[in-house]
Backbone as a printed PyTorch tensor [residue, N CA C, xyz], in Angstrom:
tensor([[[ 76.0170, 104.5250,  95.2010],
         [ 74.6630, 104.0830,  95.0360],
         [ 73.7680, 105.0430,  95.8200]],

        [[ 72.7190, 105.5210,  95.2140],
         [ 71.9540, 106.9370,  95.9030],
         [ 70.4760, 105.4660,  96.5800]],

        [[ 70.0750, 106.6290,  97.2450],
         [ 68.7400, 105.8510,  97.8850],
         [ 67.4400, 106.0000,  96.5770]],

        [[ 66.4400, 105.0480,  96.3280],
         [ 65.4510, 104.9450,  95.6480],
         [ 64.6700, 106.0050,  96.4920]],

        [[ 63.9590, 106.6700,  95.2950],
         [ 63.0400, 107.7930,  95.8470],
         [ 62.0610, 107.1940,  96.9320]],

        [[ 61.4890, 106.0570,  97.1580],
         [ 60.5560, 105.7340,  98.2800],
         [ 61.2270, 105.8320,  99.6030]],

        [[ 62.6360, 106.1620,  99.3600],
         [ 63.9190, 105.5920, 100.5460],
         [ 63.5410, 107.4740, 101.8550]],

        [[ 63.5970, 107.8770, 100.3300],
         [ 63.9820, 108.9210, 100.7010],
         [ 63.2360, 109.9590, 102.1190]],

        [[ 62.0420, 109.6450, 101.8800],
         [ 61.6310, 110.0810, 103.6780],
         [ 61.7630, 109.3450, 104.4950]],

        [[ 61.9140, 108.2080, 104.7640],
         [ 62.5050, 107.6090, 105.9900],
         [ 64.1090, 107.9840, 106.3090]],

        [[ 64.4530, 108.3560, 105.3000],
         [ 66.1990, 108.6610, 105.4630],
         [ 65.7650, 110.0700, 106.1050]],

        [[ 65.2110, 111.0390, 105.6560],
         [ 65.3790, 112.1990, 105.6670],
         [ 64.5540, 112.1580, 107.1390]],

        [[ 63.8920, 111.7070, 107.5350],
         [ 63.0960, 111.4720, 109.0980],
         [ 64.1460, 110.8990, 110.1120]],

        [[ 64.8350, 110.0180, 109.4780],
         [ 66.5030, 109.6890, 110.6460],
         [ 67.4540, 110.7660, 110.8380]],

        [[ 67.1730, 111.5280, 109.4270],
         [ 68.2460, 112.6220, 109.3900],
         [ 67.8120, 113.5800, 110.6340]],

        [[ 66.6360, 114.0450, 110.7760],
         [ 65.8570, 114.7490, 111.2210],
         [ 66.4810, 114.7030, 112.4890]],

        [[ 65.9230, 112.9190, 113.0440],
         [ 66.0310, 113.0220, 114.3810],
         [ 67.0380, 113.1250, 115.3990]],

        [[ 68.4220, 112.8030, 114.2550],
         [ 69.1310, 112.3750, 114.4780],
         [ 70.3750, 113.9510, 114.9410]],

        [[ 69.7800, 114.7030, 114.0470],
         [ 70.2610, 116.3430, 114.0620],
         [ 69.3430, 116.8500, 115.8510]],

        [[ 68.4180, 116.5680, 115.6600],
         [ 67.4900, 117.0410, 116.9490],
         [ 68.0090, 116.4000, 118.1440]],

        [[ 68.0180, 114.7900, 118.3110],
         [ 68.7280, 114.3080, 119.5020],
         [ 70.1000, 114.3730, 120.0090]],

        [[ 70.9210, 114.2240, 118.5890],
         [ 72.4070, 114.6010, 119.3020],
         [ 73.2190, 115.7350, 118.3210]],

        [[ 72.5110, 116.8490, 118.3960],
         [ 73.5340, 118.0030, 117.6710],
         [ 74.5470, 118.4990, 118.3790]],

        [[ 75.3550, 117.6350, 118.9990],
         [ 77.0190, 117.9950, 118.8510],
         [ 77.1620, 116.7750, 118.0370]],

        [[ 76.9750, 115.8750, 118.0890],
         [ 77.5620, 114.1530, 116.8300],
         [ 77.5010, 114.8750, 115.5880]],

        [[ 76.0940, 115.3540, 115.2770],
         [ 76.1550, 115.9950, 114.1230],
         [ 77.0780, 116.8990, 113.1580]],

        [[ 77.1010, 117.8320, 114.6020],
         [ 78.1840, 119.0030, 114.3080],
         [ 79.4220, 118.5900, 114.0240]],

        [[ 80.3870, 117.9960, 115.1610],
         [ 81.1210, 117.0920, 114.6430],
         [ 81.5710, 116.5380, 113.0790]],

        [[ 80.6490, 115.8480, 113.0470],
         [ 80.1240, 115.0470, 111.7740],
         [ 80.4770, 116.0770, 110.3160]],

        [[ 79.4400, 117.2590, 110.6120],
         [ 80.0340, 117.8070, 109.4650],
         [ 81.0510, 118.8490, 109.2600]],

        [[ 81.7350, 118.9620, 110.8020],
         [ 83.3690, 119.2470, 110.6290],
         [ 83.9040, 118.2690, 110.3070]],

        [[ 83.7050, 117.1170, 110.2300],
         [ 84.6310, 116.1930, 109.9840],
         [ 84.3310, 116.1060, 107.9940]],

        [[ 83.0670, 116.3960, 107.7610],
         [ 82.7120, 116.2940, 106.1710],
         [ 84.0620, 117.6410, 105.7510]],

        [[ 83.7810, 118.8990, 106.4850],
         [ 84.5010, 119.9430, 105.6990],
         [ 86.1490, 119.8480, 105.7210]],

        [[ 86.4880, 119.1050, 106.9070],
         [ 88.2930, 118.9120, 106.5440],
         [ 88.3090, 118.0270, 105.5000]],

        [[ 87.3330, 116.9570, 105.2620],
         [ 87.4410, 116.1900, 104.3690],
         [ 87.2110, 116.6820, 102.7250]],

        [[ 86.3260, 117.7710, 102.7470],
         [ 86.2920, 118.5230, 101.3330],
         [ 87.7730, 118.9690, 101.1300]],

        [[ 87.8330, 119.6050, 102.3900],
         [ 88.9410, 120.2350, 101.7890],
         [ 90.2540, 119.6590, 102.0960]],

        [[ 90.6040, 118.7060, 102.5220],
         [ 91.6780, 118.0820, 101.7570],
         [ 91.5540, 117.0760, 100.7550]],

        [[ 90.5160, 116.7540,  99.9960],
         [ 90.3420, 116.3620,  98.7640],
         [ 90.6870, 117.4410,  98.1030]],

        [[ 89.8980, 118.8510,  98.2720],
         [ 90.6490, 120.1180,  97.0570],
         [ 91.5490, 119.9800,  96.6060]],

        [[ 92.4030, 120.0230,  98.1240],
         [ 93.5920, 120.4030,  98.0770],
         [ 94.5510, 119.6940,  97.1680]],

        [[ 94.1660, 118.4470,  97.5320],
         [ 95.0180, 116.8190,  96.7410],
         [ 94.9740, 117.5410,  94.8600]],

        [[ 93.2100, 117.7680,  95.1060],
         [ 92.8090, 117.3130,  93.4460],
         [ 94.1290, 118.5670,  92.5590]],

        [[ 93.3140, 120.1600,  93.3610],
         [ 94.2460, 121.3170,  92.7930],
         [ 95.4880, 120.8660,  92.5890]],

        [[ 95.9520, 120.4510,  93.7490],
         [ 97.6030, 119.8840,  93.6290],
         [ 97.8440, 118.9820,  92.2700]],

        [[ 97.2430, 118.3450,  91.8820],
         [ 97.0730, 116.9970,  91.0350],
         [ 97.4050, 118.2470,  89.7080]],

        [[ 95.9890, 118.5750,  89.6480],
         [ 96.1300, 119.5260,  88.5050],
         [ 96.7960, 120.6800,  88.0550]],

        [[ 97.4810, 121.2060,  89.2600],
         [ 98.6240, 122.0720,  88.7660],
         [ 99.6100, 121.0980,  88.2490]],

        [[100.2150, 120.6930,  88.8890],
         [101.2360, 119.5490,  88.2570],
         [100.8780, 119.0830,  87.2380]],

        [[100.1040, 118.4270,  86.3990],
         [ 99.8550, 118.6880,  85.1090],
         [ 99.6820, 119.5690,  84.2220]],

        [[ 99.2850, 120.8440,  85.0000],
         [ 98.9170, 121.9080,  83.9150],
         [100.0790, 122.5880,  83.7440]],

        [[101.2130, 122.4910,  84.4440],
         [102.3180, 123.2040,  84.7010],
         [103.2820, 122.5180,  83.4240]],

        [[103.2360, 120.9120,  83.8440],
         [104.0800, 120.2740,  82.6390],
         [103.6320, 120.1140,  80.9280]],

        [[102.0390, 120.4920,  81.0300],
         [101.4010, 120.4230,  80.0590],
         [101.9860, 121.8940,  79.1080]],

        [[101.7320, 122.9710,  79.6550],
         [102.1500, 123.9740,  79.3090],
         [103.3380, 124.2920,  78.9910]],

        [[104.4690, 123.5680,  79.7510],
         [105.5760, 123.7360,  79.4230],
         [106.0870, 123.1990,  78.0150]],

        [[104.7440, 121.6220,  78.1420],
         [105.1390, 120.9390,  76.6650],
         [104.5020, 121.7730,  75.6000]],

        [[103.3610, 122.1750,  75.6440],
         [102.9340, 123.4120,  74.5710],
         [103.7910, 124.5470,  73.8880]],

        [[104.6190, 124.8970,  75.4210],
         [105.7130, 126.0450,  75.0490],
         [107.1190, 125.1120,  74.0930]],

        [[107.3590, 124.0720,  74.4450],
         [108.1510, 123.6020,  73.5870],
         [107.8960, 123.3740,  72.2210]],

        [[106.6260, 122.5480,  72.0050],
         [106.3840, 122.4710,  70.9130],
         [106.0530, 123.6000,  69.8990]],

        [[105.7400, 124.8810,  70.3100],
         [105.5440, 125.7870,  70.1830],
         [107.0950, 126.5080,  69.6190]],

        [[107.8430, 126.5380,  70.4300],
         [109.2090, 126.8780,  70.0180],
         [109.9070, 125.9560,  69.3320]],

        [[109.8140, 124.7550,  68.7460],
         [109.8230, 123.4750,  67.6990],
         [109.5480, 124.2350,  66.4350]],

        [[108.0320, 124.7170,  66.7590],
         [107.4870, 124.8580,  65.1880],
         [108.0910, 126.0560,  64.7350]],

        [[108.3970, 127.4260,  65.5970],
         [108.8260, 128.3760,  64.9880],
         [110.1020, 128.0300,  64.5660]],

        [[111.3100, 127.4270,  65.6000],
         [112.6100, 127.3730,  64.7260],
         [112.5410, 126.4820,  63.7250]],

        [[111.9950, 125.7620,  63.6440],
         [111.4810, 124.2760,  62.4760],
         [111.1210, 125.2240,  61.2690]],

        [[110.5020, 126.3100,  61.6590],
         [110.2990, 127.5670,  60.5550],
         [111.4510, 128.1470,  59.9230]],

        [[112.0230, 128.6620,  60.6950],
         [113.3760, 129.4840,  60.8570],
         [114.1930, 128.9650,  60.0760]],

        [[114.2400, 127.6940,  60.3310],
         [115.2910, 126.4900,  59.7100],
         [114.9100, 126.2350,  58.5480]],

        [[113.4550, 126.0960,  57.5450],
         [112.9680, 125.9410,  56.3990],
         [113.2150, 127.2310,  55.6070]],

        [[113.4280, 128.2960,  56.0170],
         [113.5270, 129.2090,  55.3440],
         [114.8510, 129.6130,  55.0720]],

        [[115.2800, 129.2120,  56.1090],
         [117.3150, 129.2560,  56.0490],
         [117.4890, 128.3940,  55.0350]],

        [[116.7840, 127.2510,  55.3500],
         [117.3260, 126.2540,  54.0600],
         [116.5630, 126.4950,  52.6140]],

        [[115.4580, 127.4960,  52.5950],
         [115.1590, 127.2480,  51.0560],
         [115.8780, 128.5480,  50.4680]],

        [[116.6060, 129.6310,  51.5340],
         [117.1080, 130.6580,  50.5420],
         [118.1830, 130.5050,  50.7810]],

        [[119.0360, 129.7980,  51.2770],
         [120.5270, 128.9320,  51.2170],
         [120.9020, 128.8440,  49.5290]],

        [[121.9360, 129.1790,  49.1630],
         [122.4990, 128.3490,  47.9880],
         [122.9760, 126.8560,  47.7270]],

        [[123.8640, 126.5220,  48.7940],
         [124.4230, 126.1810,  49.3220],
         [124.5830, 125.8630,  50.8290]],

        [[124.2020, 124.3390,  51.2120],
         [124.0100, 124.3730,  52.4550],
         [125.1810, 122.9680,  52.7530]],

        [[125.9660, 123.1800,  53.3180],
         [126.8620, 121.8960,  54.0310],
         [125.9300, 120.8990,  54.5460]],

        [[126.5520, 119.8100,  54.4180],
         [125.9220, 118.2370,  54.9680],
         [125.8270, 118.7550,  56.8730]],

        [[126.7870, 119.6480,  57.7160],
         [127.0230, 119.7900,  58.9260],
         [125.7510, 121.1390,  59.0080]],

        [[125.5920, 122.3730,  57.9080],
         [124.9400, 123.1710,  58.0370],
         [123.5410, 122.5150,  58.0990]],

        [[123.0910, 121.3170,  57.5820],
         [121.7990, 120.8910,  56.9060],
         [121.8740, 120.6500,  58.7590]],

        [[122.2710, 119.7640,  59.1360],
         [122.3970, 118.8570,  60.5430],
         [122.0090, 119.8540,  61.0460]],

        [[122.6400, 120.7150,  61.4700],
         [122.6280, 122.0670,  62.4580],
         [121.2830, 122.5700,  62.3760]],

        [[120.4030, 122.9460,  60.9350],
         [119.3350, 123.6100,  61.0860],
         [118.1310, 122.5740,  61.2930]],

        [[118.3610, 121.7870,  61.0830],
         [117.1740, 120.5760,  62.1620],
         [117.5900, 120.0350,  63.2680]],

        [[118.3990, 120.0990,  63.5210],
         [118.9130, 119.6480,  64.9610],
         [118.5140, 120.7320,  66.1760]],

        [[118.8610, 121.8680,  65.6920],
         [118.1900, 123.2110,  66.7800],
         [116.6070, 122.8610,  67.1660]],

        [[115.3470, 122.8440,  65.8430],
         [115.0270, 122.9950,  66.6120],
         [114.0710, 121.5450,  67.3020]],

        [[114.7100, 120.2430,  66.8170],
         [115.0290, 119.0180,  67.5600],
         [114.8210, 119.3170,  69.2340]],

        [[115.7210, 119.7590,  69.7250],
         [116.4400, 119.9920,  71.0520],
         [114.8270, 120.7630,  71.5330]],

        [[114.2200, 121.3400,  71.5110],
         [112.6470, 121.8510,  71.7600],
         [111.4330, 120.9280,  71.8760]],

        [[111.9150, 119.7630,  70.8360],
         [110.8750, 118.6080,  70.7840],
         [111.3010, 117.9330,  71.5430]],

        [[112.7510, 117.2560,  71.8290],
         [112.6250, 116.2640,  72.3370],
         [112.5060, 117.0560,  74.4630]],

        [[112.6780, 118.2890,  74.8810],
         [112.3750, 119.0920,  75.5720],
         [110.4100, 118.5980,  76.0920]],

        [[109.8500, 118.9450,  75.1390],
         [108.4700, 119.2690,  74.8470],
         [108.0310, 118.1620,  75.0200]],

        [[108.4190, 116.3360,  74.9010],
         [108.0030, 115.4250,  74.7730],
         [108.7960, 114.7890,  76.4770]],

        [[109.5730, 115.1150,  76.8170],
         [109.6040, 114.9740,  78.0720],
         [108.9930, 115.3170,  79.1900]],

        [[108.3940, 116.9640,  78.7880],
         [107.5290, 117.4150,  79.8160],
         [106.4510, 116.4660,  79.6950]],

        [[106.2000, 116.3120,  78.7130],
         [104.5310, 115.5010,  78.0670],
         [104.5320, 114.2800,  78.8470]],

        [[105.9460, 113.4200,  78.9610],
         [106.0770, 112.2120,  79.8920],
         [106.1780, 112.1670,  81.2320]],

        [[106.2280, 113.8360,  81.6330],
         [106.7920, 114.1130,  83.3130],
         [105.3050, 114.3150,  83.6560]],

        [[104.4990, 115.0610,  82.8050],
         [102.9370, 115.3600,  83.4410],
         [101.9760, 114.1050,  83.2680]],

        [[102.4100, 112.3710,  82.7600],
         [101.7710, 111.7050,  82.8340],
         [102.1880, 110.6450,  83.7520]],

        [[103.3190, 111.1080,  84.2680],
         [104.2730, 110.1150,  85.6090],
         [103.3510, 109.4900,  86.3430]],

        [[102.9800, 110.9400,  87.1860],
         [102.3370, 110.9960,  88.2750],
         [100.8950, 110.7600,  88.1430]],

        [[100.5200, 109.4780,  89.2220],
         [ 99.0210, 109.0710,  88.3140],
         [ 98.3040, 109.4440,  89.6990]],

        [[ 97.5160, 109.9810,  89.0790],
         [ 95.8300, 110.8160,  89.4870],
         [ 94.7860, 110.2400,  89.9510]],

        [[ 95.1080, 109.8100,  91.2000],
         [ 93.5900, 109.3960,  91.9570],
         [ 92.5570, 110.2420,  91.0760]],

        [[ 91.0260, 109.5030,  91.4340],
         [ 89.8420, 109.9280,  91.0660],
         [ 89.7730, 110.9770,  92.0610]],

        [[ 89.3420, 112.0430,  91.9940],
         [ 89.0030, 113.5270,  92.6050],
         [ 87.6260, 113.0360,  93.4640]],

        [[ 88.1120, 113.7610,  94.9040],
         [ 86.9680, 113.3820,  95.8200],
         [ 86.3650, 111.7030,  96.0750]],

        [[ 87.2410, 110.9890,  95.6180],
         [ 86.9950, 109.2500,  95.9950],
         [ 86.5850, 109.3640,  97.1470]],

        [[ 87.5840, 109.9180,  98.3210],
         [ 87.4760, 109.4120, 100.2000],
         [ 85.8580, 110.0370, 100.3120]],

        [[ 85.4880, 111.2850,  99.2380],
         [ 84.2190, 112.1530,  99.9620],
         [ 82.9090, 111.1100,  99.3750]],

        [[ 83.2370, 110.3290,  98.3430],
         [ 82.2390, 109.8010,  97.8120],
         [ 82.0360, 108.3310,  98.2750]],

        [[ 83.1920, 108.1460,  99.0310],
         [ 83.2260, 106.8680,  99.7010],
         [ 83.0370, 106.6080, 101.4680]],

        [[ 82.6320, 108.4210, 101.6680],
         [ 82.7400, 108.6410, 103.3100],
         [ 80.6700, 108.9140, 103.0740]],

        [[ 80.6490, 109.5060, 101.8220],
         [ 78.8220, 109.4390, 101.8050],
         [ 77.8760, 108.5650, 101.7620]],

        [[ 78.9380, 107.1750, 100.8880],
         [ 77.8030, 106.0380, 100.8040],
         [ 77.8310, 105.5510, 101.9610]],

        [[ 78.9880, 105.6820, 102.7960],
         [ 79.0250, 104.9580, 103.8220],
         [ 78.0460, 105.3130, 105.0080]],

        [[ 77.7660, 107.0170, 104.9810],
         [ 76.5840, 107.6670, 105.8020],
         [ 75.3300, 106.9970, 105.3790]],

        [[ 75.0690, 106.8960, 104.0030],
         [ 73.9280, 106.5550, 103.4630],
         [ 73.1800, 105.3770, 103.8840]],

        [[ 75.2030, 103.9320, 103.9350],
         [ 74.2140, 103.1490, 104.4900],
         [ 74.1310, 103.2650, 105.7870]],

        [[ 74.6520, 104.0190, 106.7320],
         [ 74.2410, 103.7460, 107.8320],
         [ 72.8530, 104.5830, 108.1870]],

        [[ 72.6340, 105.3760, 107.2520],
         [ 71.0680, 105.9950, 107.6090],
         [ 70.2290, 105.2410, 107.3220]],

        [[ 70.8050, 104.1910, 106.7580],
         [ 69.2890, 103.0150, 105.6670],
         [ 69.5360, 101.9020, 106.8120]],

        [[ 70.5990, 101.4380, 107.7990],
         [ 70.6170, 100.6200, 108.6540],
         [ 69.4860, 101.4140, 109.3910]],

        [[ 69.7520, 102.4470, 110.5040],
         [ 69.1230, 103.4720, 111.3730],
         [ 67.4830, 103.7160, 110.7560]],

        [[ 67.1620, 104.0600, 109.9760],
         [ 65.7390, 103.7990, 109.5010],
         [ 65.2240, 102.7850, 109.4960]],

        [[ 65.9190, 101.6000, 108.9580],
         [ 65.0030, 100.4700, 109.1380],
         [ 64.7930,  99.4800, 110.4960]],

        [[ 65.9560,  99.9710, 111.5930],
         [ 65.9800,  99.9360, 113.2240],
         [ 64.8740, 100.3540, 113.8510]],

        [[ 64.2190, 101.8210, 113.2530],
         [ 63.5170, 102.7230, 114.1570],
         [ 61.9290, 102.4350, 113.8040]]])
């Protein structure tokens, strides 16, 4: 929840004073904001390699599906003669790619994904209200 624009110079006048009377709290304060960016990054990047890693891998499968799935249609339409075990064999190859490709697809949706930057958006309202307590004190 952001402050209503009328909010906004009395916040920004606490901010003020509040930087002027105690700038080490401050300082502090927004070392404590920047470990907090950045181990949200860190989480989120992390989050998203791990998906993009299994995502890709399922692309590369399915990808290698469709070409032997190719391979295999063409074996079988210039075949004369194809055995009941030969027929098996040329869809079954490239089977083994899909069902590959659909596992990664289930491994990159395992792992469930906090909202990105929650703690930073939940460490700001919490400044916010305490600047809207502190303004309406002063």
């Amino acid at each position: 929840m952001t402050a209503p624009v009328g909010e906004w110079p009395a916040l920004a006048r606490t901010l003020l004073q509040l930087v002027s009377t105690q700038p080490a709290l401050m300082a502090d304060h927004a070392d404590a904001y920047v470990k907090l960016v950045t181990a949200e990054t860190r989480g989120a990047v992390s989050a998203w390699r791990y998906q993009a890693l299994w995502r890709a891998l399922a692309l590369a499968g399915l990808m290698l599906t469709l070409a032997l799935a190719g391979v295999a249609l063409m074996l079988w339409a210039v075949s004369p003669v194809v055995t009941t075990l030969g027929a098996r064999s040329l869809w079954l190859v490239p089977a083994v790619p899909l069902v590959l490709a659909g596992g990664c697809l289930w491994r990159s949706r395992m792992r469930s994904v906090p909202p990105a930057f929650a703690h930073l958006y939940q460490q700001l309202r919490a400044d916010e209200q305490l600047l809207r307590e502190l303004a309406r004190h002063a």
